[in-house]
VEXDREN-2710 file (C-alpha; in Angstrom, 1 decimal):
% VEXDREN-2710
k/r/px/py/pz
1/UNK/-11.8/0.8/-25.8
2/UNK/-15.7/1.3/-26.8
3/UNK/-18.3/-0.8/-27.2
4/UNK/-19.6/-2.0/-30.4
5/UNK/-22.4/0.6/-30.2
6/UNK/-20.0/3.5/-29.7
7/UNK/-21.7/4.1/-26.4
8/UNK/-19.7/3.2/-24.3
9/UNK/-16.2/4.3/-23.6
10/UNK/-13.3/3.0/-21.6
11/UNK/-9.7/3.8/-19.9
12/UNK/-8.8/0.9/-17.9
13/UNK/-5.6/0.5/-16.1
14/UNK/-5.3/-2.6/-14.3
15/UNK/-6.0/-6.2/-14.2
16/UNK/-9.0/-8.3/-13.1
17/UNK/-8.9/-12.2/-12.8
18/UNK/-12.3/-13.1/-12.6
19/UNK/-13.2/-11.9/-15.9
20/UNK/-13.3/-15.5/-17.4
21/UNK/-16.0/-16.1/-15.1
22/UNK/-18.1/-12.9/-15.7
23/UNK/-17.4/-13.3/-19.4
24/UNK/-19.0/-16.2/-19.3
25/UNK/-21.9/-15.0/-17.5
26/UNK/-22.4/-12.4/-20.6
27/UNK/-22.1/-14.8/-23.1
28/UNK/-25.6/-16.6/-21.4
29/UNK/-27.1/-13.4/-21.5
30/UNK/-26.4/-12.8/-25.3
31/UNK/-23.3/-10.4/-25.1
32/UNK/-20.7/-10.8/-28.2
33/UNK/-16.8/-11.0/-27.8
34/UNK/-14.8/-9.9/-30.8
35/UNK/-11.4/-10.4/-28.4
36/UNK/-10.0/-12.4/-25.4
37/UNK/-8.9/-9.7/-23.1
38/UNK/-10.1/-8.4/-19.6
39/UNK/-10.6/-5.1/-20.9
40/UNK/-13.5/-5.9/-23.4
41/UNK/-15.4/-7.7/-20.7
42/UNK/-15.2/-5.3/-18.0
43/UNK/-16.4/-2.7/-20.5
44/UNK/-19.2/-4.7/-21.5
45/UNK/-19.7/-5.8/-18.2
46/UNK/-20.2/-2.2/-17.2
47/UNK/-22.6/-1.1/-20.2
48/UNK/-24.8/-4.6/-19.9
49/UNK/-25.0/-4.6/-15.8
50/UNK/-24.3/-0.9/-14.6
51/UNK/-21.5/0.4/-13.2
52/UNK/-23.0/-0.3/-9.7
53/UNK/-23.7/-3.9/-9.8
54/UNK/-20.6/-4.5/-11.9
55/UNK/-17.8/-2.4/-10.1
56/UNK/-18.1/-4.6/-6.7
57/UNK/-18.3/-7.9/-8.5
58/UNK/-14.4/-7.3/-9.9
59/UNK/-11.2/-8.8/-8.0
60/UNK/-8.1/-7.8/-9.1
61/UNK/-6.6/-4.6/-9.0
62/UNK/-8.2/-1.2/-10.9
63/UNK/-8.6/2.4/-11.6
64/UNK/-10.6/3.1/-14.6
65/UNK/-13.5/6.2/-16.1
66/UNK/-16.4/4.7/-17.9
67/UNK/-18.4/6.8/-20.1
68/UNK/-22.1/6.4/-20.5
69/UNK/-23.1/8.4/-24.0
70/UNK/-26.4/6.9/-23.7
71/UNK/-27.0/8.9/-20.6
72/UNK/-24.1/11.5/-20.5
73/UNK/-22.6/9.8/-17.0
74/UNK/-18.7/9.4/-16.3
75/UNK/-17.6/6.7/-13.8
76/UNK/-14.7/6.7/-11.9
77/UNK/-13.6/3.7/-9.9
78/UNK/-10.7/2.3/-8.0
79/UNK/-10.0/-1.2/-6.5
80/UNK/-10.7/-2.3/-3.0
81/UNK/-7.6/-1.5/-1.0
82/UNK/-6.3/1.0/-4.0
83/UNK/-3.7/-0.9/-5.6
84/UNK/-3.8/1.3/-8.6
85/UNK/-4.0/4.7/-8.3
86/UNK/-6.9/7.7/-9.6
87/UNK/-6.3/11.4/-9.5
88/UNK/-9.2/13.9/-9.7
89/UNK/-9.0/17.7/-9.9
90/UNK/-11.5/20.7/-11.2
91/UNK/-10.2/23.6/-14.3
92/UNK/-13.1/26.0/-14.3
93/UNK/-16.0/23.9/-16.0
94/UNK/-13.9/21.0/-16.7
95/UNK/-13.4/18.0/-14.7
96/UNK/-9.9/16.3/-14.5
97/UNK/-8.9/12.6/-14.3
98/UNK/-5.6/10.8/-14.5
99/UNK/-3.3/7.9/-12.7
100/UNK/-0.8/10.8/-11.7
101/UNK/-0.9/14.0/-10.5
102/UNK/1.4/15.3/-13.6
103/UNK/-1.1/14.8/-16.3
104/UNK/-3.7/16.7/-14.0
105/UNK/-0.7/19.4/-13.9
106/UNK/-0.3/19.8/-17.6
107/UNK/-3.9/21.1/-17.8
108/UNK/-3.5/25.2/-18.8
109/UNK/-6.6/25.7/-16.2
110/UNK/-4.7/24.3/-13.6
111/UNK/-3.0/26.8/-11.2
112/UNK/0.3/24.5/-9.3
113/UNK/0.7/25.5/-5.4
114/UNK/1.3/23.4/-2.7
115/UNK/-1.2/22.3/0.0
116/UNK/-0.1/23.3/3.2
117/UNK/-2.5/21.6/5.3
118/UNK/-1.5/18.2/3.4
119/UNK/2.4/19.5/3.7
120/UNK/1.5/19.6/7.5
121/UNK/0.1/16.4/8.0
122/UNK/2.9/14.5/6.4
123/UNK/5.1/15.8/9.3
124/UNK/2.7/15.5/11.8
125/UNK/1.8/11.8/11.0
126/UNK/4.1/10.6/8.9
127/UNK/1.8/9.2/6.9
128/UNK/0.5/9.4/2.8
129/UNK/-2.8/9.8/2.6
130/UNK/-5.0/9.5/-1.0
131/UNK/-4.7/13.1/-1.2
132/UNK/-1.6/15.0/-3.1
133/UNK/0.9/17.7/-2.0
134/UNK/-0.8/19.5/-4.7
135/UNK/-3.7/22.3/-4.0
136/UNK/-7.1/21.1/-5.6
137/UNK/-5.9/17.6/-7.0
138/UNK/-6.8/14.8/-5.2
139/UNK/-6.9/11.1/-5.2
140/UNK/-10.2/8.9/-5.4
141/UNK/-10.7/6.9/-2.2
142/UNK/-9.9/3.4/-2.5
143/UNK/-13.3/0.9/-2.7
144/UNK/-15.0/4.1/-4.0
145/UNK/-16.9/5.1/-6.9
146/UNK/-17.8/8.3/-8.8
147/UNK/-20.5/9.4/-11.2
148/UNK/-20.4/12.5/-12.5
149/UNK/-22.8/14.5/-14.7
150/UNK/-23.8/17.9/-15.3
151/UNK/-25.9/17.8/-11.8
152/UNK/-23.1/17.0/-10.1
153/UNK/-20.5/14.4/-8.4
154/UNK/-22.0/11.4/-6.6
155/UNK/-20.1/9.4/-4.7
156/UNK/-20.1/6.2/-2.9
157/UNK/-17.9/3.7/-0.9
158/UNK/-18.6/0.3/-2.2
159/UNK/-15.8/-1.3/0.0
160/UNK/-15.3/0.3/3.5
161/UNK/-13.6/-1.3/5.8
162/UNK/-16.4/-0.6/8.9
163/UNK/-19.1/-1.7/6.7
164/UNK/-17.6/-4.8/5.2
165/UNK/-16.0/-6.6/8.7
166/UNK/-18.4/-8.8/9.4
167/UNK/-18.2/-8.2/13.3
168/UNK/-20.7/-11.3/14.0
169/UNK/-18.3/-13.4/12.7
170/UNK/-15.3/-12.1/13.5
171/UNK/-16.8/-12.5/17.2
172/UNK/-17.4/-16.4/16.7
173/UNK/-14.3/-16.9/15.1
174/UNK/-12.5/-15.5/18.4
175/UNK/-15.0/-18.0/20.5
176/UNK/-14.1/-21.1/18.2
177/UNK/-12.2/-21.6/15.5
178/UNK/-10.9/-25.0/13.4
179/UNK/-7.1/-24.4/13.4
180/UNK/-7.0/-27.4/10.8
181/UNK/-9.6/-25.6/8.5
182/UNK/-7.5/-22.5/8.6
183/UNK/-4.4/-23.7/7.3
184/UNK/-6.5/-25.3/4.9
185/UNK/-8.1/-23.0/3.6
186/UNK/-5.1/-20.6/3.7
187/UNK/-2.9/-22.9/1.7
188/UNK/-5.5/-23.1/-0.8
189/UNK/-6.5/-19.9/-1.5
190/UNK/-3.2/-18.3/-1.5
191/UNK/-2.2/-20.8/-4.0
192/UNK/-5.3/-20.1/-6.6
193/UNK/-4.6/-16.6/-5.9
194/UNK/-0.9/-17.1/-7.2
195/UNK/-2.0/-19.2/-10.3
196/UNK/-4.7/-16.3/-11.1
197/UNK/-1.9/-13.6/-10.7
198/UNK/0.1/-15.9/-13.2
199/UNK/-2.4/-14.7/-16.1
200/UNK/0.1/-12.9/-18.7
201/UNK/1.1/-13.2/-22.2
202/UNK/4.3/-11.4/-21.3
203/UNK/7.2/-12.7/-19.2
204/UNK/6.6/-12.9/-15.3
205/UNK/8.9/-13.0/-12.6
206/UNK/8.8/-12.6/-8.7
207/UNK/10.6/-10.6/-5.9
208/UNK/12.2/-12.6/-3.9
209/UNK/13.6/-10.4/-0.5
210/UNK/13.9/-13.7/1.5
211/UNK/11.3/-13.0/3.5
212/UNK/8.1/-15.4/4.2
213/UNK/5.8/-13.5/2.2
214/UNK/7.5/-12.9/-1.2
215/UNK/9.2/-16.0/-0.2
216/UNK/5.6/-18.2/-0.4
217/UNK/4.2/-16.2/-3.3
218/UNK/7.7/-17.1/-5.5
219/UNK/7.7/-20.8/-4.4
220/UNK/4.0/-21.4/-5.4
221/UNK/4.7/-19.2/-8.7
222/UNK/7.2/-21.8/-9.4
223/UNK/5.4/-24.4/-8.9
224/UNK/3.0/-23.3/-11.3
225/UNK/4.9/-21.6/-13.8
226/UNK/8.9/-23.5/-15.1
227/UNK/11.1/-21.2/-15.0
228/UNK/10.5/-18.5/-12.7
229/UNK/12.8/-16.1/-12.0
230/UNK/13.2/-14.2/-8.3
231/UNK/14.2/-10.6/-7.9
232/UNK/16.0/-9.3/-5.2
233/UNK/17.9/-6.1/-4.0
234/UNK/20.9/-5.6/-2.3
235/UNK/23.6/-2.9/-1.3
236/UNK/27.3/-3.9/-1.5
237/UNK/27.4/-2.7/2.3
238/UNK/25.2/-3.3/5.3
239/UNK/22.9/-6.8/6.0
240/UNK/20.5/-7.1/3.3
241/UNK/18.2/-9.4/1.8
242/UNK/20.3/-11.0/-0.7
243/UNK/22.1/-14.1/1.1
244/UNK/19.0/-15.3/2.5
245/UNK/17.1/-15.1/-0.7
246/UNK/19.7/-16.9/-2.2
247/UNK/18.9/-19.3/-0.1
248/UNK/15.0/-19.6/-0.8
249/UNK/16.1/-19.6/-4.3
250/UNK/18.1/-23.0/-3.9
251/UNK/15.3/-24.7/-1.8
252/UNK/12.4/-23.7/-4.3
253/UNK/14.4/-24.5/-6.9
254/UNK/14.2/-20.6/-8.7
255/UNK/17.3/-18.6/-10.0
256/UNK/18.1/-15.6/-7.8
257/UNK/18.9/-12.0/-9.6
258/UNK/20.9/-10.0/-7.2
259/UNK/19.9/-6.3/-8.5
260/UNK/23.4/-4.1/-6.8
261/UNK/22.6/-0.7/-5.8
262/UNK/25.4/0.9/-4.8
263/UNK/25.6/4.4/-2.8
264/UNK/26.0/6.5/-5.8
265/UNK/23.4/4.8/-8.4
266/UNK/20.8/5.0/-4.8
267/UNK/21.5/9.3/-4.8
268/UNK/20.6/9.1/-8.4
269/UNK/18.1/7.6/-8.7
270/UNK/16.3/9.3/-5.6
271/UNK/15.1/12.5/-7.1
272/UNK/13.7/10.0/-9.9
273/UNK/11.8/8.4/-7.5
274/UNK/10.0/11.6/-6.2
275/UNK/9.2/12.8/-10.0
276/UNK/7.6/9.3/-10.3
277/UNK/5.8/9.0/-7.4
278/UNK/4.0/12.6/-7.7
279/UNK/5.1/13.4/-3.6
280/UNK/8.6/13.0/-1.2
281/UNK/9.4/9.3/-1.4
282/UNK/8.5/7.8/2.0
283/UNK/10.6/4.9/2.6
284/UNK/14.5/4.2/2.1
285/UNK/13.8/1.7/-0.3
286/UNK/12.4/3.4/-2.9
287/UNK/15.1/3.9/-5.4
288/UNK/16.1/0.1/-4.5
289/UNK/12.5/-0.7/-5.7
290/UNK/12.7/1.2/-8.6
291/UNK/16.3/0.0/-9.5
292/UNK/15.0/-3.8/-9.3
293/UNK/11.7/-2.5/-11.5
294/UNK/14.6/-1.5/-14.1
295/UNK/16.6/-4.1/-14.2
296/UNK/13.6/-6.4/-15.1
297/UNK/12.7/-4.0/-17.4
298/UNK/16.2/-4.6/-19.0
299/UNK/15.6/-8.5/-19.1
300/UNK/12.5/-8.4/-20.8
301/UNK/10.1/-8.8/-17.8
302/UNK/6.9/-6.9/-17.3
303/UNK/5.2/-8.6/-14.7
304/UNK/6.6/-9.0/-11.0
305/UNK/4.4/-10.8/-8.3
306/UNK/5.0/-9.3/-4.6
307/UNK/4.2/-10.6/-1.3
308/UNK/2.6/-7.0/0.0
309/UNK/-0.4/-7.5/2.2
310/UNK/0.6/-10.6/4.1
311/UNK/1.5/-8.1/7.1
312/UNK/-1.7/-6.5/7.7
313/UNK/-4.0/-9.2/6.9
314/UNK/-2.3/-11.7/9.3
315/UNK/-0.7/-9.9/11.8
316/UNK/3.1/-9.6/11.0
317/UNK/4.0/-6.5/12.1
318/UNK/6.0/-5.5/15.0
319/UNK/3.9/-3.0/16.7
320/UNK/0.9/-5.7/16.1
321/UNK/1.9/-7.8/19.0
322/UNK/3.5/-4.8/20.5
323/UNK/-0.3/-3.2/21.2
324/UNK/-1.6/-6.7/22.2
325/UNK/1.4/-7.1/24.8
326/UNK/0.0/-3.1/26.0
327/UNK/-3.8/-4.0/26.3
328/UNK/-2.9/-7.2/28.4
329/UNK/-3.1/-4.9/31.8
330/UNK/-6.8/-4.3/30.4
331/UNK/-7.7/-7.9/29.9
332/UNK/-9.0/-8.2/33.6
333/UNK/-11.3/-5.6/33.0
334/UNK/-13.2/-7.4/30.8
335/UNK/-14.3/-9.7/33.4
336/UNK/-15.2/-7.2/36.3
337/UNK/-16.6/-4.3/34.7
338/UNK/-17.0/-4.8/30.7
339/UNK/-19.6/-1.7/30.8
340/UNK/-16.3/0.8/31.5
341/UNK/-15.0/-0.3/28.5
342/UNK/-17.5/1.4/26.3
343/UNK/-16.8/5.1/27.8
344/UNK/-14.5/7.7/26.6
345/UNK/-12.5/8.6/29.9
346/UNK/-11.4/5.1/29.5
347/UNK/-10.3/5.6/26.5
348/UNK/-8.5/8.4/26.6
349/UNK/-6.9/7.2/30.2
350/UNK/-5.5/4.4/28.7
351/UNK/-4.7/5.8/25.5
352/UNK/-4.9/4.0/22.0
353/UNK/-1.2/2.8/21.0
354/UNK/-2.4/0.3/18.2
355/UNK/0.1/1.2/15.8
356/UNK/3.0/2.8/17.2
357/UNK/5.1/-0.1/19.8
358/UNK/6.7/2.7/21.7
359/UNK/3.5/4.8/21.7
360/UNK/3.4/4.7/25.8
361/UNK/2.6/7.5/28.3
362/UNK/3.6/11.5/27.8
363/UNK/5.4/10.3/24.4
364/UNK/2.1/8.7/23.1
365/UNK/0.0/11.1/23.8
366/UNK/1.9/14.1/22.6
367/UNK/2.2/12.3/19.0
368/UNK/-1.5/11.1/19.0
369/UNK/-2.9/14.7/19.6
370/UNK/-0.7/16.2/16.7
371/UNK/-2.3/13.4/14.4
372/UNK/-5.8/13.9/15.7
373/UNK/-5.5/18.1/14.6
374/UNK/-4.1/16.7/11.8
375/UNK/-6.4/14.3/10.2
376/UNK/-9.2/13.6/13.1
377/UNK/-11.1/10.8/11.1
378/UNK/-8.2/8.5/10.3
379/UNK/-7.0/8.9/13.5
380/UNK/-10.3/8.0/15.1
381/UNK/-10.9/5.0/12.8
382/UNK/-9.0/2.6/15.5
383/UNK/-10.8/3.7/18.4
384/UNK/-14.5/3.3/16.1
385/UNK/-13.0/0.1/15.4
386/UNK/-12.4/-0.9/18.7
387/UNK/-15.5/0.0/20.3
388/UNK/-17.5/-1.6/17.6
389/UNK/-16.4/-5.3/18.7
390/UNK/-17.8/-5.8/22.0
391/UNK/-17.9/-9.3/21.4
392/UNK/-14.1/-9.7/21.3
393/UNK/-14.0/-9.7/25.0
394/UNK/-10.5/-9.8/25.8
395/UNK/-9.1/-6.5/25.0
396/UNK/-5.3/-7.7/24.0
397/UNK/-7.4/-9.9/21.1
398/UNK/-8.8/-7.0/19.9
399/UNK/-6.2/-4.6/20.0
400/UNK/-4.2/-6.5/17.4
401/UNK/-7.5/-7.3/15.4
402/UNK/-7.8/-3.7/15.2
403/UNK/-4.1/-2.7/14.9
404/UNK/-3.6/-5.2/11.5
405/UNK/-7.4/-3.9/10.4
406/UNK/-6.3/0.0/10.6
407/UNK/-3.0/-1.0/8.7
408/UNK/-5.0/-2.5/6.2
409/UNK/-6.4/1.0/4.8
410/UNK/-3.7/3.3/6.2
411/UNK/0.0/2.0/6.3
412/UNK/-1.0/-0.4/3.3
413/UNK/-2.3/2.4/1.1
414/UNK/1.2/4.3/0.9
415/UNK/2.9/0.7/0.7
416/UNK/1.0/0.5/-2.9
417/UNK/1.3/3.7/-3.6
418/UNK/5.2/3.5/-3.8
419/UNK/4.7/-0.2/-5.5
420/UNK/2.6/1.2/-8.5
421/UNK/4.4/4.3/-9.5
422/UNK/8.0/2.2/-8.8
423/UNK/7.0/-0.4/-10.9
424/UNK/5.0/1.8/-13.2
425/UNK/8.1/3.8/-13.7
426/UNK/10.0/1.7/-15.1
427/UNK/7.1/-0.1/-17.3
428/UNK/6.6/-3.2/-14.8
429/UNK/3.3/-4.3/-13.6
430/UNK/3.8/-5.4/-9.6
431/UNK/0.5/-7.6/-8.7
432/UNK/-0.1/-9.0/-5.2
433/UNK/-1.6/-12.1/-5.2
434/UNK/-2.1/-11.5/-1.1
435/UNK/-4.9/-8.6/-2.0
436/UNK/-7.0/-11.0/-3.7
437/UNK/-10.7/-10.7/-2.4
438/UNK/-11.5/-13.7/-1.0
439/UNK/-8.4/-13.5/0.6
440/UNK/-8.5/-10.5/1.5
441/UNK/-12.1/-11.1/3.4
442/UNK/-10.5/-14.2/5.0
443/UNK/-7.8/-12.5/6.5
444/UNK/-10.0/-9.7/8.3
445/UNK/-12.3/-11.6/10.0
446/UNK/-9.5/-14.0/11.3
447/UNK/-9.0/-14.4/15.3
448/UNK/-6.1/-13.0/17.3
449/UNK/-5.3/-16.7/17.9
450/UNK/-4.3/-17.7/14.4
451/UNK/-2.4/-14.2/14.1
452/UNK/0.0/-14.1/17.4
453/UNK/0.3/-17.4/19.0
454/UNK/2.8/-18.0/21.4
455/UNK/4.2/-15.3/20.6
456/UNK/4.5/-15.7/17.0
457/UNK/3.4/-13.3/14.7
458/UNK/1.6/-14.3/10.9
459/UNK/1.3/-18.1/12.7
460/UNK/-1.1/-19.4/10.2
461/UNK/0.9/-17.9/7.2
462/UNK/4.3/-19.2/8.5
463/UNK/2.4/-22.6/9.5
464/UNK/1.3/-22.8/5.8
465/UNK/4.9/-21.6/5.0
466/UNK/6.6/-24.2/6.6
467/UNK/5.8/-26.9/3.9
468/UNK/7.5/-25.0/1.4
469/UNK/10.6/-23.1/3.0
470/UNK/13.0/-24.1/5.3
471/UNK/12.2/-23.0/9.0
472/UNK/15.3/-21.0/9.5
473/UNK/13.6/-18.5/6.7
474/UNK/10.6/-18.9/7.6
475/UNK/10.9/-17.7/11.1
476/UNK/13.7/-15.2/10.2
477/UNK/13.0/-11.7/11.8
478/UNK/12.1/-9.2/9.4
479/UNK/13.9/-6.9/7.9
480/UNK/11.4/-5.0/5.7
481/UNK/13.4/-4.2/2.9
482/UNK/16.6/-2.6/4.6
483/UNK/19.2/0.3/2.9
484/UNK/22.0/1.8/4.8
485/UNK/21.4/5.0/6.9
486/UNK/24.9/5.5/5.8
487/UNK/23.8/6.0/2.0
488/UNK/21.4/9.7/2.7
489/UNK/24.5/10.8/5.5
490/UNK/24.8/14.4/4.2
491/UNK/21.9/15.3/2.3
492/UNK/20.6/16.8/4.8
493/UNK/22.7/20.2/3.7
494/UNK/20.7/20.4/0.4
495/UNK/18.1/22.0/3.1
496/UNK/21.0/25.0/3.5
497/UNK/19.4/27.5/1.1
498/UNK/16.8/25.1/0.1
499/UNK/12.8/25.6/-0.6
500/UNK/11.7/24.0/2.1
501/UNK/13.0/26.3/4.4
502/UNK/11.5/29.5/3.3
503/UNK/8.3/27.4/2.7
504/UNK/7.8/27.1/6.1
505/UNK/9.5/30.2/7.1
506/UNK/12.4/29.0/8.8
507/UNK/15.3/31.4/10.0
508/UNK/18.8/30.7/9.1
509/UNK/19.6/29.6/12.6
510/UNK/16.6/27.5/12.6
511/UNK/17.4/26.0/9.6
512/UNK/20.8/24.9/10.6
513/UNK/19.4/23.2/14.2
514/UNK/17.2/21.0/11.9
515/UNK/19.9/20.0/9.7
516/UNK/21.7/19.4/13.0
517/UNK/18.9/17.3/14.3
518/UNK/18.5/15.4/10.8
519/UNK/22.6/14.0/11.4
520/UNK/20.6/11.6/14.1
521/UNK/17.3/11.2/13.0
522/UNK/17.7/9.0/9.4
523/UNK/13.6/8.5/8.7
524/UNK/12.9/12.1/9.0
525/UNK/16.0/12.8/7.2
526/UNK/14.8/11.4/4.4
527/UNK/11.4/12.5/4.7
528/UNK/12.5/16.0/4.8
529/UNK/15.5/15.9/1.9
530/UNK/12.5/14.2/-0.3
531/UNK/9.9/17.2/0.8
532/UNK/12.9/19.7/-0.5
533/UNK/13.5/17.6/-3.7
534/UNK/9.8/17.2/-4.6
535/UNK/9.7/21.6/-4.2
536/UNK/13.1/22.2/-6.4
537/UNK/11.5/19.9/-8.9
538/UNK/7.9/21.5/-9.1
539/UNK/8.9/24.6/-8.1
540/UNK/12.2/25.5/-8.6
541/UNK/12.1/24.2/-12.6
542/UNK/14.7/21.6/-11.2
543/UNK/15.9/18.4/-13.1
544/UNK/16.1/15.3/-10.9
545/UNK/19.2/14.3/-13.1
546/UNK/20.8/17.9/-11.4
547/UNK/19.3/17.1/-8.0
548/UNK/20.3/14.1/-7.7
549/UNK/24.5/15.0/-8.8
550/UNK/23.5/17.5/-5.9
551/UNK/23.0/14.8/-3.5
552/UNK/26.1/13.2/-4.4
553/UNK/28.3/16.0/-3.7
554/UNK/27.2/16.7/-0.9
555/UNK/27.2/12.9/0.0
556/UNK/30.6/12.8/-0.6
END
């Protein structure tokens, strides 16, 4: 889009749903509106105000390049948490921008390799990162924003996660807080969240999996909107989601779609998943994802609301309470000598198990020094985190402050990531009313005590859910979105002969110990099968409709 002037150009992906507000706001100061969509006013928001004053004033979800003719400057910005993704890359003189890694790839001055270092740290951590498997292509930090000219690339971190926690008041929240006022609030926000994520002129529906958060987000959509629809996925074998969201669906009064993804569509549809999401899919659920994305596609939806970021903004993880229940031996500590807190030997004594539950002893610290070689800031932002909140005084409370506050940036950025290009894949916007910014600010400064009490996890979420769903579901353990390990039994022998072998040099006989190794192991399984599908596809010239009849056969 451009501005009437010409001067200003635009390429948006995203929505934002405070531009009524800010809209308004340029109307008062003179600005002209020929349309009615976000778009035009975030483009004239950015050539009236500046990028820098308008860029942290949006809430909703964003990647986008501005271009300033008037003084030769592109702009390159994603959201806060990086719901919607921004690749960068260098050709020679030319700079490269795009919402996947492909596009970049198309470029004649771009030479395709691998990046071993990033190759390496998705073993060692088991984590995505913003950055590709590709050599020299990149992705922008989330909160972040470029300018780039002929002087050069400036960059800046208008939402970071150290900078923006309040740790005053995080502190007096943990010394007093109004439970009553919390649920209030809660309840409130979450529901003008859900009616601002409603915005569309095309048909909306919502994922239903049964559990609390897509559960709450569905029932207030509902409310707002006759005739929602929920979504959920299920395999003809195993316990899934879909009997229990069938029962959400009867309380709230919504119509369940049962999306079927049997073992042979799920092979399929894997090495589709990989091509879309630019990198090995991460998580078993992928192809059920992008299944369900399809199927709506098929009935004429385009928008799906999700419940993603309830978990690490309220504490609903397992490992969550897991580190709280580890730091308990510590809590005495703070009462006889808080000034050994502070130092490093206790530190690395005790260790730092804030996001992996059976992080404890030898095992711990053998997986938390492969991370640290392999990316030493992430790895280090818990223990900055920790140290910074002195005033959170018993050190369980702040363990699982910091454990959901480190998930917030790292396990929630590949969680999106998978979202965006699932979704995307199929045509479907996915929008998560939970990552909206005032509640997203809400939920970081909240106190261990409305997170874990007595034992519950996500209490203030499943206190406000408990007005709306029946208890059974609401307390329900989770299941987080659950396929059979039976379904990848076999694939590991596409490694036999495979890329990723002579990529990392294996022998033969070292080759067939893994594959031995990956019978038992199912999450590295699939991490590894999706490293050798993501090389035959980029590398080998590969189709995914010929990788994935591979997978069958040797499923079978």
């Amino acid at each position: 889009m451009l501005t009437s002037d010409h001067r200003g150009v635009l390429a948006y992906n995203g929505e934002i749903y405070n531009y009524p507000e800010m809209r308004l706001q340029l109307q008062k100061e003179g600005v002209s509106f020929a349309g009615t969509s976000d778009t035009e006013v975030v483009l004239a928001a950015l050539h009236t105000w500046g990028p820098e004053r308008t860029i942290p004033l949006l809430n909703g979800m964003f990647a986008f390049a501005y271009l300033d003719l008037r003084c030769g400057a592109l702009w390159l910005a994603r959201d806060r948490l990086g719901i919607k993704p921004l690749y960068v890359a260098e050709a020679g003189q030319e700079f490269l921008f795009a919402s996947e890694a492909k596009a970049i790839l198309a470029h004649p001055g771009v030479v395709k390799q691998v990046d071993a270092a990033a190759l390496n740290r998705g073993f060692l951590t088991r984590r995505r990162c913003h950055d590709t498997l590709f050599a020299g292509i990149t992705g922008l930090p989330s909160g972040s924003w470029w300018k780039v000219t002929g002087d050069g690339i400036a960059k800046h971190r208008y939402f970071d996660l150290e900078t923006a926690l309040d740790r005053k008041h995080l502190t007096d929240n943990h010394r007093s807080i109004d439970l009553k006022h919390v649920i209030e609030t809660l309840e409130r926000d979450l529901r003008e969240s859900v009616r601002m994520h409603l915005a569309s002129d095309a048909p909306i529906a919502a994922m239903c999996s049964g559990g609390v958060d897509s559960s709450l987000v569905a029932a207030y959509a509902g409310d707002d909107r006759p005739g929602m629809i929920g979504y959920v996925a299920e395999a003809p074998v195993g316990s899934g989601e879909a009997a229990q969201a069938r029962r959400v669906g009867r309380h709230i009064n919504i119509p369940i779609r049962e999306v079927a993804v049997p073992r042979e569509d799920y092979l399929r549809l894997w090495p589709v998943c990989v091509w879309s999401l630019d990198s090995p899919a991460h998580h078993p659920s992928e192809p059920a994802l992008l299944s369900v994305a399809r199927t709506c596609r098929a009935d004429g939806i385009k928008v799906l609301l999700t419940g993603e970021g309830a978990d690490e903004l309220f504490g609903g993880y397992a490992w969550h309470a897991a580190a709280h229940q580890y730091w308990r031996r510590w809590d005495w500590l703070s009462l006889v000598v808080p000034s050994l807190l502070a130092t490093r030997t206790f530190s690395r004594r005790c260790g730092f198990p804030l996001q992996w539950p059976v992080a404890s002893g030898k095992q711990y610290r053998s997986r938390a020094r492969m991370a640290l070689a392999a990316d030493v800031e992430r790895e280090l932002l818990p223990r900055r985190l920790f140290a910074s909140l002195p005033g959170i005084e018993r050190l369980s409370d702040r363990a699982l402050v910091v454990s959901g506050l480190t998930d917030l940036v790292e396990h929630l950025s590949w969680v999106l990531h998978r979202h965006d290009h699932m979704s995307m894949a199929a045509s479907i916007e996915m929008r998560v009313p939970f990552l909206e910014n005032h509640l997203i600010n809400f939920g970081m400064h909240l106190p261990c005590s409305v997170k874990l009490r007595r034992g519950e996890g996500k209490w203030a979420l499943k206190t406000v859910a408990l007005k709306r769903l029946p208890r059974d579901v609401v307390f329900a353990r989770k299941k987080g979105f659950p396929m059979p390990s039976a379904y990848t039994e076999g694939t590991e022998r596409i490694l036999l002969g495979g890329l990723l072998p002579d990529h990392l040099q294996w022998s033969r006989a070292t080759t067939g110990f893994i594959i031995d190794d990956l019978r038992h192991d199912v999450d590295l399984r699939f991490i590894m099968v999706g490293m050798e599908i993501w090389l035959r596809q980029h590398f080998g010239n590969e189709a995914s409709d010929a990788i994935g009849e591979k997978l069958l056969a040797l499923a079978r």
